[in-house]
KOLGU-824895 format. One line per 4 residues: number of its first residue (from 0); for each residue x, y, z of C-alpha. Coordinates in pm, 1 decimal. Example, Ala and Ser with C-alpha at 12.3 -4.5 7.8 and 13.67 -1.06 7.14 Angstrom:
# residues 2
0> 1230.0:-450.0:780.0 | 1367.0:-106.0:714.0
***
This chain:
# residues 421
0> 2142.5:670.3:-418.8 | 2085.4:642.7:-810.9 | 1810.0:472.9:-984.6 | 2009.2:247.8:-1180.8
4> 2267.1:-46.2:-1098.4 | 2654.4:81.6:-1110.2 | 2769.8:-185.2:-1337.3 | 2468.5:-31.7:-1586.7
8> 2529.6:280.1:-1815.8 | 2285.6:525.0:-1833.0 | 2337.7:578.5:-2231.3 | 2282.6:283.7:-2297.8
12> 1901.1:254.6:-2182.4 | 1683.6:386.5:-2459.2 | 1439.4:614.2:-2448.7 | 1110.9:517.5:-2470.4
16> 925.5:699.9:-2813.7 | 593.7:872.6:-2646.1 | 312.4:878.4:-2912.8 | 15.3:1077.7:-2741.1
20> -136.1:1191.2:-2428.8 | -510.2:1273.8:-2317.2 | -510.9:1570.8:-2079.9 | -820.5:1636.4:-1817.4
24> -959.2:1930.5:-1925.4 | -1101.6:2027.7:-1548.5 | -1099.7:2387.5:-1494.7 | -829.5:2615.1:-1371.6
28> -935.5:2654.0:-1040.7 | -997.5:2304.6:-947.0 | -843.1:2206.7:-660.0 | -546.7:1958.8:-707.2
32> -688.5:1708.1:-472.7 | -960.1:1449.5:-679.9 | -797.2:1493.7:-1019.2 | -600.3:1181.1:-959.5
36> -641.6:933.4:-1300.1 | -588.8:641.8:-1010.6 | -692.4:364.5:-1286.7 | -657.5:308.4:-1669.6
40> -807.0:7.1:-1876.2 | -834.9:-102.8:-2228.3 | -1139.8:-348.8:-2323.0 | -1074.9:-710.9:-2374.0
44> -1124.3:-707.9:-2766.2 | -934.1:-367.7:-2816.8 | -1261.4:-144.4:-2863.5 | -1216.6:86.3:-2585.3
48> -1010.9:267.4:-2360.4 | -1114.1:426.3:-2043.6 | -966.6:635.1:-1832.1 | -1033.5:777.7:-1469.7
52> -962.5:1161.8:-1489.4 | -1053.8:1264.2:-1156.6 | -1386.9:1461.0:-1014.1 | -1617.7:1177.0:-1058.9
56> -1563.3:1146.1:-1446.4 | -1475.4:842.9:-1656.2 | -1374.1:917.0:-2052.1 | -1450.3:577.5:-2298.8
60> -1231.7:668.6:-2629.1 | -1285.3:432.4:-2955.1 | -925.1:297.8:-2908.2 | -894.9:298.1:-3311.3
64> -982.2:656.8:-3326.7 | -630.8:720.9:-3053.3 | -447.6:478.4:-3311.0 | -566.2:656.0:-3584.9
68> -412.0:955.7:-3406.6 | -108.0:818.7:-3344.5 | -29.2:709.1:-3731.8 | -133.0:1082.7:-3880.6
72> 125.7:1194.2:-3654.4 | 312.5:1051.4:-3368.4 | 448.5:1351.7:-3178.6 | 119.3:1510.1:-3205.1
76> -68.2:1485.5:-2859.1 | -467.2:1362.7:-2855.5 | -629.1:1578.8:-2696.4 | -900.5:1636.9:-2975.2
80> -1100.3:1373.3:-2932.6 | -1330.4:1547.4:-2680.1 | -1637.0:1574.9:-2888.3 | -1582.0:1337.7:-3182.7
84> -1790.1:1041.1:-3215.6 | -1798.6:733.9:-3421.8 | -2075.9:494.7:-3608.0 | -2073.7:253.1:-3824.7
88> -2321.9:5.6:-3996.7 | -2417.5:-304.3:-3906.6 | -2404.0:-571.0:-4170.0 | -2809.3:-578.3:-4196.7
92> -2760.6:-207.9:-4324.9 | -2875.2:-108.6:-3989.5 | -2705.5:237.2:-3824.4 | -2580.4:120.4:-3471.0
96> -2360.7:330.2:-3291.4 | -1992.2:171.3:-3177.6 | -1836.4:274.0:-3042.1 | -1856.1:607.0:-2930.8
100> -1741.7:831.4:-2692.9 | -1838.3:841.4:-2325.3 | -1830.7:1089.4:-2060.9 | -1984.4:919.7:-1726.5
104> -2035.9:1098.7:-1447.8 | -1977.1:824.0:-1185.4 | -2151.2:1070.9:-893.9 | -1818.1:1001.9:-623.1
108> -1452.2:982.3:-688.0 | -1358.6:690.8:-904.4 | -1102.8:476.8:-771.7 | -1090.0:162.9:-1029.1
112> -1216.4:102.2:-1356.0 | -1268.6:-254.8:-1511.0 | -1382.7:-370.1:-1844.4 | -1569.7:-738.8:-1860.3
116> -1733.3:-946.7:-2149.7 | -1970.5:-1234.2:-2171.3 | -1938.8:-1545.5:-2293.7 | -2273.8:-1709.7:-2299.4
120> -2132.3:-2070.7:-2224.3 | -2021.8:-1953.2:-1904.1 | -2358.6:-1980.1:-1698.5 | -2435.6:-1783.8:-1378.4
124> -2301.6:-2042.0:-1050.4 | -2624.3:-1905.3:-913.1 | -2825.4:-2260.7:-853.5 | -3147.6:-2103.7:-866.8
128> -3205.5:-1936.4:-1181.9 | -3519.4:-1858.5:-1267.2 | -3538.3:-1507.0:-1366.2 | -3297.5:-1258.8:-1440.2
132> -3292.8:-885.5:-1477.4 | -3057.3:-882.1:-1703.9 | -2893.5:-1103.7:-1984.5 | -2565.9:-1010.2:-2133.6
136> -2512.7:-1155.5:-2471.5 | -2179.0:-1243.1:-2651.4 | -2119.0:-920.0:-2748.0 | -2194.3:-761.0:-2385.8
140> -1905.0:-522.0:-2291.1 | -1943.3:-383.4:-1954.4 | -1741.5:-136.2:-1757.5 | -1672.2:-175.8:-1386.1
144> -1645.7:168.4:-1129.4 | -1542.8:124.5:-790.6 | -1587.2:450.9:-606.6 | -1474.0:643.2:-345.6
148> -1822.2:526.7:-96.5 | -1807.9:208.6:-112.4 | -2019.6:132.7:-397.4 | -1936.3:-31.0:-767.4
152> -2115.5:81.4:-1057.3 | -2136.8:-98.9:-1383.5 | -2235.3:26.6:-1695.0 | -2296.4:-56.7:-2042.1
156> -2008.6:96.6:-2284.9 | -2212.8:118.1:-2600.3 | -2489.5:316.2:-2470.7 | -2349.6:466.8:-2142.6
160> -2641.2:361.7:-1933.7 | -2610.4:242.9:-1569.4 | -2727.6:-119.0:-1526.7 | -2618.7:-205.6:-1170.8
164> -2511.8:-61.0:-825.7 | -2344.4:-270.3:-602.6 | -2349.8:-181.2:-256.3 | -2150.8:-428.2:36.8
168> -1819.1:-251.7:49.7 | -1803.5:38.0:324.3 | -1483.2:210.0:227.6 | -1313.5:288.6:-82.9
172> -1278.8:5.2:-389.8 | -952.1:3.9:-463.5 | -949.5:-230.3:-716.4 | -1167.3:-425.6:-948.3
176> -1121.3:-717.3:-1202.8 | -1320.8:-937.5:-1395.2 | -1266.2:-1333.9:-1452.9 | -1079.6:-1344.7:-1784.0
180> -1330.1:-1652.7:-1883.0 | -1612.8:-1430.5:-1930.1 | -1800.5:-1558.7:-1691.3 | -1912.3:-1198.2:-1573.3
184> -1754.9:-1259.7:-1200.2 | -1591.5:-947.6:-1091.5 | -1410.6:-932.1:-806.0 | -1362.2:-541.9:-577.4
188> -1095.5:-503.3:-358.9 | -1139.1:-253.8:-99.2 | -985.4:-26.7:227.5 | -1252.0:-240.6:430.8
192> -956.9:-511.3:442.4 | -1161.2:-738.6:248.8 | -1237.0:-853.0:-135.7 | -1561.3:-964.5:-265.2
196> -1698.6:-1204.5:-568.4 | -1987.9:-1068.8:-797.1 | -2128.8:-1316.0:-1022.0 | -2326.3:-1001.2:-1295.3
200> -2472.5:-1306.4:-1487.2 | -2685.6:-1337.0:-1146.1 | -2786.7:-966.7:-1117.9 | -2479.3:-853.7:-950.1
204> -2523.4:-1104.3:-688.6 | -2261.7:-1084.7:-443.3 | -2158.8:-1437.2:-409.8 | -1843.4:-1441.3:-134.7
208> -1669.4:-1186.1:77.7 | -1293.9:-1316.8:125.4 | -1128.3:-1222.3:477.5 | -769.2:-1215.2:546.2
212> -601.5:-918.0:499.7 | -535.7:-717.5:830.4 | -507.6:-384.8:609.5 | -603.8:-215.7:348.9
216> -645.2:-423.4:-1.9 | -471.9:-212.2:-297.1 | -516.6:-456.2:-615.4 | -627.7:-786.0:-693.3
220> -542.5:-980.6:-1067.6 | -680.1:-1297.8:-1157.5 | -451.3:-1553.5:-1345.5 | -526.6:-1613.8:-1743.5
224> -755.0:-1972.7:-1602.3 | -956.7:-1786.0:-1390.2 | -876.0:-2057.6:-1143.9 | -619.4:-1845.8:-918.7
228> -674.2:-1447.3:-756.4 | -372.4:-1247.7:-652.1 | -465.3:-977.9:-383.0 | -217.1:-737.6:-247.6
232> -253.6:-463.9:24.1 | -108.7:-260.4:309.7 | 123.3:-418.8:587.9 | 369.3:-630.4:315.6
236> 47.7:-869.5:185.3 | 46.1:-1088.3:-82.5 | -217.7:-1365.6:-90.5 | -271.2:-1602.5:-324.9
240> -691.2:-1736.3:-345.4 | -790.9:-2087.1:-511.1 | -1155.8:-1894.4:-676.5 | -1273.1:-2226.8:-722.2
244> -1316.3:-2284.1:-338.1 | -1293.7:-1981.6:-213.7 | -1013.6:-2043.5:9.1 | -655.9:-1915.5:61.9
248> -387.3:-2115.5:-110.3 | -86.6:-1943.0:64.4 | 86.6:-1589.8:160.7 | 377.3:-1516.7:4.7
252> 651.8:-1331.2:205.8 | 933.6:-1109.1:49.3 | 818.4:-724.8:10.2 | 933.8:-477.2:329.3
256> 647.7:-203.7:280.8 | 305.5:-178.0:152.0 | 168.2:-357.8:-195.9 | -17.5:-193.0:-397.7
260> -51.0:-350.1:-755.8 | -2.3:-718.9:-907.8 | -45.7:-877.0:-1224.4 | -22.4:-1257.2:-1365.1
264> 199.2:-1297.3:-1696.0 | -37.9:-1447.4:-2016.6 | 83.9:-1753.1:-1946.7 | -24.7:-1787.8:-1576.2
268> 345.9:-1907.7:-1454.2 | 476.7:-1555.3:-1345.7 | 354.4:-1308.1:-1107.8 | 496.9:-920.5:-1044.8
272> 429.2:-745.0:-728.4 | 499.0:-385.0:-711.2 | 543.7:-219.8:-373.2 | 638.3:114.2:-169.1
276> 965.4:-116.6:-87.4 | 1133.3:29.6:-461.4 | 1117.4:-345.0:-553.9 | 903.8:-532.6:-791.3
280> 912.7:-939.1:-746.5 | 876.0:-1192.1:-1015.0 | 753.1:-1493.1:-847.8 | 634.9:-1835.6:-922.2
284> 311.4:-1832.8:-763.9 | 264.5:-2217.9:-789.2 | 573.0:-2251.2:-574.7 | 590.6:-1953.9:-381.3
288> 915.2:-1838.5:-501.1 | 1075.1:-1535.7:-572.9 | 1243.2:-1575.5:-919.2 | 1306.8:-1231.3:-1027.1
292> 1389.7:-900.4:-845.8 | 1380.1:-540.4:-1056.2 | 1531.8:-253.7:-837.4 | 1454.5:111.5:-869.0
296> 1699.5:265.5:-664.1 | 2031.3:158.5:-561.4 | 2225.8:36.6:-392.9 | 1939.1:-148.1:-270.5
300> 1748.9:-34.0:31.3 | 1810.5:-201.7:389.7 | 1455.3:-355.9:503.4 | 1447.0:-72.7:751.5
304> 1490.1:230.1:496.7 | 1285.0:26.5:212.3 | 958.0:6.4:483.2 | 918.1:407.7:497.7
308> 909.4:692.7:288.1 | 1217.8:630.4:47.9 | 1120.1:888.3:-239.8 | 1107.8:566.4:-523.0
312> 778.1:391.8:-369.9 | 669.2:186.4:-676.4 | 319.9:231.2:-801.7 | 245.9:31.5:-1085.4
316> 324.2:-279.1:-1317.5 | 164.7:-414.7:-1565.0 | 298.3:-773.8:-1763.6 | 252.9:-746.7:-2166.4
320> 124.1:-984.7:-2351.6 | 466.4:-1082.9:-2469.8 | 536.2:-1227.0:-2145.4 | 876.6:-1086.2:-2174.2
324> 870.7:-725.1:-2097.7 | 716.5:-573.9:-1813.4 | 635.2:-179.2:-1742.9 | 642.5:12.9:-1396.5
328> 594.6:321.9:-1260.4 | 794.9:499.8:-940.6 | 789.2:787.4:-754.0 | 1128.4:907.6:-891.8
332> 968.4:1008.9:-1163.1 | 1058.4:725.0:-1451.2 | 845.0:476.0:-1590.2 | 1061.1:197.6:-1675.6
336> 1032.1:-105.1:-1903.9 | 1193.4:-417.8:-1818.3 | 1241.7:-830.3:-1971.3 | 1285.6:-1111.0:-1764.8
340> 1579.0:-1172.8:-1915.6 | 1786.9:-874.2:-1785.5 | 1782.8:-688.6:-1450.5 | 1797.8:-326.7:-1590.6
344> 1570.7:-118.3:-1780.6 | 1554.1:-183.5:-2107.2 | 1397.7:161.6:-2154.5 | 1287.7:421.7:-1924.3
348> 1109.6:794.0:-1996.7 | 1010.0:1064.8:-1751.6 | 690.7:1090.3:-1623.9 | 604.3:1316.4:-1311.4
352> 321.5:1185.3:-1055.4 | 286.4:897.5:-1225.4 | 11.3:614.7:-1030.9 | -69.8:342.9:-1294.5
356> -14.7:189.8:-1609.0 | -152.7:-71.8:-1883.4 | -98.5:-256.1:-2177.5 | -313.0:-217.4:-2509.2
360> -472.4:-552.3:-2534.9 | -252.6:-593.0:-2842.9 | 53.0:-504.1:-2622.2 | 236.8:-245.1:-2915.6
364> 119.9:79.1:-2647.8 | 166.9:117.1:-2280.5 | -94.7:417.2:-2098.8 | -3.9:565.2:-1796.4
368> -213.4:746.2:-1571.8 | -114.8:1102.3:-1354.6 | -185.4:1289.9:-1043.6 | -294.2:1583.7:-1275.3
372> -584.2:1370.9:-1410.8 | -375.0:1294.1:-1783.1 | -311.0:994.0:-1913.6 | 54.1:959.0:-2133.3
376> 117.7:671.5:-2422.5 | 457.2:500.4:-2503.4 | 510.7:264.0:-2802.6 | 663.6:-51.9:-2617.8
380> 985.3:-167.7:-2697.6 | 1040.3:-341.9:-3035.3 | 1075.9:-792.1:-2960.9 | 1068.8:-1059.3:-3143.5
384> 1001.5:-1321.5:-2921.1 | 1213.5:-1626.8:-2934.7 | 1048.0:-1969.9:-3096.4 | 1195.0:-2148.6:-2718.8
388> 1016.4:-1850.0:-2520.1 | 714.8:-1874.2:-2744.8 | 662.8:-2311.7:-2682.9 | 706.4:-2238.7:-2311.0
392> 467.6:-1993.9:-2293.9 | 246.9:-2261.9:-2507.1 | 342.9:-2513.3:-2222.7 | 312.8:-2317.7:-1933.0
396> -64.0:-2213.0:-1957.3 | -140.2:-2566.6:-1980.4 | 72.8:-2683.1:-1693.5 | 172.9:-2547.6:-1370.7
400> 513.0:-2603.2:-1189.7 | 435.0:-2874.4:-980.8 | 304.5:-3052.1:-1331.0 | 613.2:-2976.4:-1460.8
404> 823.5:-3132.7:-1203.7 | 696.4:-3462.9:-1286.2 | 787.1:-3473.4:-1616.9 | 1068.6:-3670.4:-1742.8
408> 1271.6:-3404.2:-1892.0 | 1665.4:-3289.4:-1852.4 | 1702.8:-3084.5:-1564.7 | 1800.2:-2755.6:-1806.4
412> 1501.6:-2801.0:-2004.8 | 1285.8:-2794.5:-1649.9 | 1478.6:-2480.2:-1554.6 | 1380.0:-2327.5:-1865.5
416> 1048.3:-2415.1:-1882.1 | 995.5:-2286.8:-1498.5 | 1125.4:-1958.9:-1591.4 | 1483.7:-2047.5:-1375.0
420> 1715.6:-1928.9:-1645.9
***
């Protein structure tokens, strides 16, 4: 079996240009097991980026000191920026450190990683509110740890210091994400088949536990609204959760094996799934409909060979914030980048044991995380967007499908606009 389609040549893919790479530093004789980097994340507004690198440490690197890096020299690796540290004035004249580097010692193995913000419109959905141990102002930036017992630990990225320990789950947290409306609700997926709701404006309050996955819970992603969580896990689930209610909207069926990450596009009209079956799905999640299949191997598993161990189980995707190109990670040893628009690579580079991946928050770099505990950095494939793909992203995170149905528009134009062609 090869990893690309027949009717696609090989030359013709580009390579993708890598621009830098952290390396965990652990010591010789460290065993292999715990050095995982299971999780990568940049902050919301671009400050940060922080990376799991196994044996209960999390690294937070100014993301403008890596860029910096990458423009003195972009074959030149960054591993240097172990003890460097940044300040800089406030406009009162004031010397306040930010950012600067963090080493956190998390006291388990991390698992997940999360960066959240305030937004002090968005008040705590706690009705009684009367006193609070905390209050996180606009320029709050928190980082999320779920960890390898169960519990989630959130800290403050400026200073370092611990603020909360959450402790419900009772098996690993796979998977953590905040509410993109900084409203401070994070939400911790975990082994123990469940997810739960955090509201941190309320002390870390944990607000809802939702039940329906029979297995294991890999990943959860809210949409760009906030209004919709995508939670995928063990035994082919996908679930889709209305986070207004607190209630299931629907279970979408497609994948043959285990699914272990998900992400929304910016828009909120697309959704990729990425699981063990070599197969990431685009769907539509307001219909429930697959619109969009990327392969890594072919010819394409049968259901029977794609639900065991097929040596290209797919462990990663991530959407940019182009909503047109889309990253993954396989076992066969390729991180690919993909566009809607095509069903082939658009560019692919080698990367061994790789386990997940990210966008910058200005989409130009994608980081991808190893089994050795490193973390690797591409420069994403050069776009520019088209002005039709650019109004129906405009459209779409204003309207969803069903919406869109009801408008009176030529049938072409709905196709278009619902991502159909």
């Amino acid at each position: 079996m090869a990893s690309f389609p027949p009717t696609v040549n090989e030359n013709d893919i580009a390579t993708s240009r890598s621009i830098g790479e952290l390396t965990n530093r652990a010591a010789p004789f460290d065993q292999k097991y715990g050095r995982e980097n299971w999780t990568v994340a940049f902050a919301p507004d671009g400050s940060f980026f922080a990376w799991s690198q196994g044996h209960r440490i999390v690294k937070l690197v100014p993301w403008s000191q890596c860029l910096n890096n990458f423009a003195v020299d972009v074959s030149q690796n960054i591993t240097n920026l172990g003890n460097t540290k940044i300040s800089r004035q406030n406009s009162d004249g004031g010397q306040k450190s930010k950012p600067c580097e963090h080493t956190i010692d998390c006291g388990d193995l991390v698992w997940s990683l999360a960066f959240g913000s305030s937004v002090p419109e968005k008040q705590s959905r706690c009705v009684n509110i009367e006193w609070h141990r905390f209050k996180f102002g606009q320029d709050q930036l928190l980082l999320a740890t779920g960890l390898n017992n169960g519990r989630i630990k959130i800290w403050d990225v400026y200073t370092g210091k611990l603020l909360l320990n959450l402790m419900d789950h009772t098996e690993v947290v796979r998977d953590l994400t905040f509410a993109p409306d900084g409203s401070l609700i994070l939400v911790s997926a975990s082994r123990d088949k469940t997810l739960r709701v955090w509201d941190l404006k309320d002390d870390g309050n944990m607000m809802k536990v939702l039940r329906g996955h029979q297995n294991w819970v890999y990943c959860c992603a809210f949409s760009p609204d906030s209004s919709i969580l995508c939670s995928v896990g063990a035994g082919k689930a996908v679930f889709l959760w209305d986070m207004d209610k607190y209630t299931m909207i629907r279970k979408l069926d497609g994948h043959h094996n285990d699914v272990v990450a998900c992400e929304f596009s910016p828009d909120g009209a697309l959704l990729a799934t990425a699981s063990y079956d070599t197969r990431i799905y685009i769907w539509d999640p307001h219909m429930g409909t697959i619109l969009l299949e990327f392969g890594h191997l072919f010819p394409a598993p049968t259901p029977i060979f794609a639900g065991g161990a097929n040596g290209t189980w797919v462990r990663s995707v991530a959407f940019s914030h182009d909503g047109v190109h889309i990253a993954s990670l396989a076992d066969d040893n390729f991180m690919r980048f993909w566009r809607i628009d095509k069903n082939h690579p658009v560019e692919v580079a080698s990367l061994n044991k790789g386990l997940c991946c990210a966008f910058s928050t200005d989409g130009s770099v994608l980081a991808a995380g190893t089994q050795d505990g490193n973390v690797h950095f591409w420069a994403t494939p050069k776009y520019v967007s088209s002005l039709q793909h650019i109004c129906r992203m405009s459209i779409r995170r204003v309207m969803n499908t069903v919406q869109l149905k009801k408008l009176h528009l030529p049938p072409k134009l709905k196709e278009f606009l619902s991502y159909q062609m």
